[in-house]
Every structure is written in C-alpha cells, then in structure tokens.
SEMI-980074 format. One record per residue (C-alpha): x, y, z. Coordinates in steps of 0.5 Angstrom, whole numbers, plus 2048, in hexadecimal, padded with zeros to 3 digits. Example, Ala and Ser with C-alpha at 12.3 -4.5 7.8 and 13.67 -1.06 7.14 Angstrom:
% SEMI-980074
8197F781081B7FE80E
***
This chain:
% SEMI-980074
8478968E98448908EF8448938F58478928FC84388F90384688F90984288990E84288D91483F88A91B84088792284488192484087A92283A87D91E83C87A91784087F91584687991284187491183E87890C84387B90884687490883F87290583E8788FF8458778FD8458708FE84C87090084F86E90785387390884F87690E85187291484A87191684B86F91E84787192484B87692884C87D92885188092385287A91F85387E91885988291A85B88491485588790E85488290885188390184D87F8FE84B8818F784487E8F484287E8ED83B8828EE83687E8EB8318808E582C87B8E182D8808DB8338808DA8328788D882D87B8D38328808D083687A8D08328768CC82E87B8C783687D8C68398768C583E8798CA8448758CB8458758D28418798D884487E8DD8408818E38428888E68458868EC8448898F48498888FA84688790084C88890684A88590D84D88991384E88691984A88791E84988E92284788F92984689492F84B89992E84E89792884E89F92685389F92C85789992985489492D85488E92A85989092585489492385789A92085A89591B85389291985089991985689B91385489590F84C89791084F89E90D85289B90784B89890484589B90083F89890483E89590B83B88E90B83888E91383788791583288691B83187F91E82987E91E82987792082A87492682F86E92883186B92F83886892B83A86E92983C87492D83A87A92D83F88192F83A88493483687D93683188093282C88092B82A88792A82C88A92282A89092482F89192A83488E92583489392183489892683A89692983E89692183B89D91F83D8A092684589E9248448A191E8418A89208468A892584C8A79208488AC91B8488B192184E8B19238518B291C84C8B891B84E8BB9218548BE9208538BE91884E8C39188508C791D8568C89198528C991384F8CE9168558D29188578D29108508D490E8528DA9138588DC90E8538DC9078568D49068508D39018508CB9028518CC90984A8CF9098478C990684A8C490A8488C89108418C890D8408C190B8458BD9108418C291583B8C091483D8B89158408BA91B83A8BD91E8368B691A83B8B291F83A8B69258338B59258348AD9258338AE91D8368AA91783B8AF9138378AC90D8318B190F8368B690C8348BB9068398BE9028378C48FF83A8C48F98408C08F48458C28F88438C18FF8418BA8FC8488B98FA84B8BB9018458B69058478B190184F8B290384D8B290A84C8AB90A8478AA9108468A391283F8A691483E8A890D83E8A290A83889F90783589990B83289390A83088E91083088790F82B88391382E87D91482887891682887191782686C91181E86C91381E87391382287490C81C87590781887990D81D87C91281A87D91A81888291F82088392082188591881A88891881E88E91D82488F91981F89091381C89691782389991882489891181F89C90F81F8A19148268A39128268A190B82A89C90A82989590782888E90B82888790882688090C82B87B90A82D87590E83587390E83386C90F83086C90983586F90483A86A9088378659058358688FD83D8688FD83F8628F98388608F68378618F08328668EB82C8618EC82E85E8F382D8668F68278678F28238618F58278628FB8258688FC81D8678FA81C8628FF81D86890481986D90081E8718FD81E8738F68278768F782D8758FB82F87A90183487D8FD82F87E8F782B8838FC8318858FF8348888F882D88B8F682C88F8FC8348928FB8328948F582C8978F78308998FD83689D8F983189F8F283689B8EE8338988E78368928E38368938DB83888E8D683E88C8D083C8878CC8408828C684287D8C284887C8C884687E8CE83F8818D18418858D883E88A8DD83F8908E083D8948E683E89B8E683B8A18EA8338A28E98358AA8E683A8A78E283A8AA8DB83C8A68D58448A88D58448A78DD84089F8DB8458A08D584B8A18DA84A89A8DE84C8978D885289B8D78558A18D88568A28D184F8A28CF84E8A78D38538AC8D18518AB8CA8498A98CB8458AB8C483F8A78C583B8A18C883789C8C483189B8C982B8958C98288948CF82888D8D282088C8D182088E8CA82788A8C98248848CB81D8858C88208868C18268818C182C8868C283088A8BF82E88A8B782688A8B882788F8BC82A8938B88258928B381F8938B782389A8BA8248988C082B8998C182C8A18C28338A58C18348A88C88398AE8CA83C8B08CF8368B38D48338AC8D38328A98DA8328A18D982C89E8DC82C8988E082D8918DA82F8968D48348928D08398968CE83E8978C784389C8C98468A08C284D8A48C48528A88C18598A88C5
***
C-alpha cells in the first residue's frame, strides 16, 4: 500500500515544476499560464529508505524494491472553481479521488513569472483553495443530510448515523471550518464519513515552494504557512521546485554533494514523503531474501494479517503467524539466524500490531 497525493494549488505556483521534479518525468507541461495541466497525471515515486539497503546487504538480497507513492498533479484551481470556473468541477473530481491533498503555496517572489492575482501571499492563496472546497462540501452536505434526516424520522438506523456525522461536518463548513474537524462517534459513523468523500476531509500538507537561497532555512513567507499548519494540525514542509529540478538526472553522489553545498541534509521529495507518512499514520515493514529485500507500507493500527494482506490476499485469509525481528536487532546482530539464536525473532499472532521497521516472515495456511 503506497499512498495517493493529489498536487493542489493555484495557477504558476509550482505546482508541475514540482511534480516534474519528484517523479523525475516530464509528463506535466510545466508552462507559465494558467490551466496548462488540463488533464491530472500521476507520477509514481519509489519512497526512499536507507534501511532498506541495509537489509539488502546483511540478506545477500538479489534485487531491491522500494514501496511506491503516487503523486497526481491537478490542474490549477481558481475563484469559483465550486462553480465550475475554471473547468473546476472537473478538477474538484479529481481531488475526490485522492488520499491526501499536497497544497502547493508560492513563497517566492519572481518578476518573470506571473502570478494569478498580481500578488505573493500563500496565506490567501490558500484561502482561495480552501473556500471552493468548503463550497463543493456544503452544497454536497445540503441536501444529503436533509434527506437523511427525514429517514432517520422513519427509524432508518444508517440514516440516523448519517444525520449525526455528516451533520456535524456540515455545521463544521458552515462556520468557515474543514469537514476533517469532524469526530465520528463510533465505527459505524466512521465508516459512513469516510463514504462521504468530502474534499475538506482530507488530511493536507502544505508545500512551501521557496527560492533556492531559502531552501535549507525557508522565510518569512514559509514561516506564515507554518503557523497555519499548526494551528490546523496539518503538516508543512519548505522545498524549492528549482532545486528538485536540478536533482533529477544526478546521479546518488552528485545529489549528495549537491545538496551539501546548499545546506541540505535530503531532497524536497524525501521531506515530502515523510511528512505524508506522518500525515496519514502509515507505517513501512520489511521482507527480505536471497531473491529480493522489498518494502512495504501499511496502515499504523495495522495488525499482522491486514501488513500480511499487502503482500497477498492469501496470506491474509489463512494467516498463521509472523516471524518478527525488529530492524535495529536485524541490523545489530547480522540477520536472520543470529537473531534467532540471540531470541530475538518473536512468533506473532493475529492481534500483533506491526511496528514501524519489523522485518516480517508471514506463516499461512490456505
């Protein structure tokens, strides 16, 4: 399980530069008008995780393969875009279809390049985006919860649920809110929430796109989207399109050096992808073997079956047990066998909840 970012934003802040440079394609026209992505494309990205190498080496791996993450880059979004300015109820489709929102926000200034309203303020940016969302929540609420709540009238069970949650949200939104402020009140609210599909429920991480001298320090424009970051209890990370433009064909120790020279310990996508994670509480367990040493990404309260299910349906359905070692004690004692020996592999069940880093050997029966 990787996990599905759609690049949000308005026109010319970055937002195909950017998904040019993480996916190091050139599928995005990257053009300096408004609406040149028309349709959304998706790159997918290997995540990058230096323990997997190590795993790799200790196992005498065969071959190495990273979990993947799909970034998807939405045309620009504009005033009225609820209201299909823009070809925005399009847009607003394809941010539906997505596990988290990337909200790319210009926090540089350029005379060569123009921006939509003549200005450089993220922070209205933002609102601008956030307001057609609300828009397209509210008018979707409206007459859904009214609708619920003449089945609920009628002893409808679901329908009382619906017209608790989804009521909630649409109070949320009335009072200038996101939906993601929203808590259900138990599984089956939960269920029904997430069926929704708000776009404002959406976890939401704002990309500061800064210029290269501000990269490894941001600025006072960054600074602002931070404090609404965390007043919200979304995440934000600075990165600078034009940097990750240039990482893409360097080679490992070209980008290393590269990025040294500009203070920076990793790449844009590197911080992008660990704040996602973070984001969506997702968590990366490990197999290893002579043939392959591969990694994958599952749900933080994920337990042992559900990590097992990533793998394959099967190994799900007759689950047994999971071989356990954690990564430190992997790397510590030299894998698998020493391990073994030193008891640190565990025999787990089905109530084990993996831990971020377990190296996994599934048992199954089907």
């Amino acid at each position: 399980m990787g996990f599905r970012c759609g690049i949000v934003g308005l026109p010319n802040v970055g937002k195909s530069t950017l998904f040019n440079a993480l996916t190091e394609t050139q599928a995005a026209q990257a053009a300096n008008y408004p609406f040149c992505t028309i349709e959304p494309n998706v790159g997918q990205v290997a995540v990058p995780d230096p323990r997997l190498e190590k795993i790799a080496a200790i196992a005498g791996s065969a071959k190495i393969i990273h979990t993947q993450l799909s970034f998807v880059d939405i045309a620009g979004l504009v005033k009225g875009a609820s209201a299909g300015e823009g070809l925005g109820n399009q847009f607003l489709g394809n941010i539906r279809e997505v596990d988290a929102i990337v909200h790319v926000l210009r926090c540089f200034e350029d005379d060569d390049i123009q921006h939509v309203a003549n200005k450089v303020d993220p922070l209205a940016d933002a609102e601008v985006v956030e307001t057609e969302l609300m828009l397209s929540d509210l008018e979707s609420l409206e007459k859904r919860v009214e609708n619920a709540r003449r089945r609920a009238t009628g002893g409808d069970k679901e329908a009382k649920a619906l017209t608790s949650v989804l009521g909630q949200a649409l109070e949320l939104l009335r009072d200038g809110k996101p939906a993601r402020l929203t808590v259900p009140q138990d599984d089956e609210e939960e269920r029904l929430f997430e069926q929704a599909q708000l776009l404002t429920a959406k976890p939401v991480l704002y990309v500061c796109n800064v210029a290269e001298e501000d990269a490894a320090t941001g600025n006072a424009l960054s600074a602002k989207v931070f404090e609404k970051a965390e007043a919200e209890g979304a995440q934000a990370v600075v990165v600078s399109a034009a940097i990750e433009s240039e990482l893409v064909g360097m080679d490992a120790e070209e980008r290393t050096e590269y990025l040294a020279e500009l203070g920076l310990e990793e790449s844009g996508l590197a911080r992008v992808i660990r704040a996602g994670y973070q984001l969506l509480s997702l968590k990366t367990f490990f197999t290893c073997g002579p043939k392959e040493a591969r990694a994958w990404t599952t749900p933080a309260e994920a337990k042992a079956p559900q990590a097992a299910g990533e793998i394959h349906t099967d190994f799900e359905k007759g689950f047994i047990r999971a071989e356990t070692i954690a990564f430190d004690d992997y790397v510590e004692l030299g894998g698998e066998s020493p391990a073994r020996e030193a008891g640190k592999l565990r025999q787990e069940g089905k109530e084990y909840v993996v831990q971020d880093g377990d190296i996994l050997l599934f048992k199954f029966n089907v």
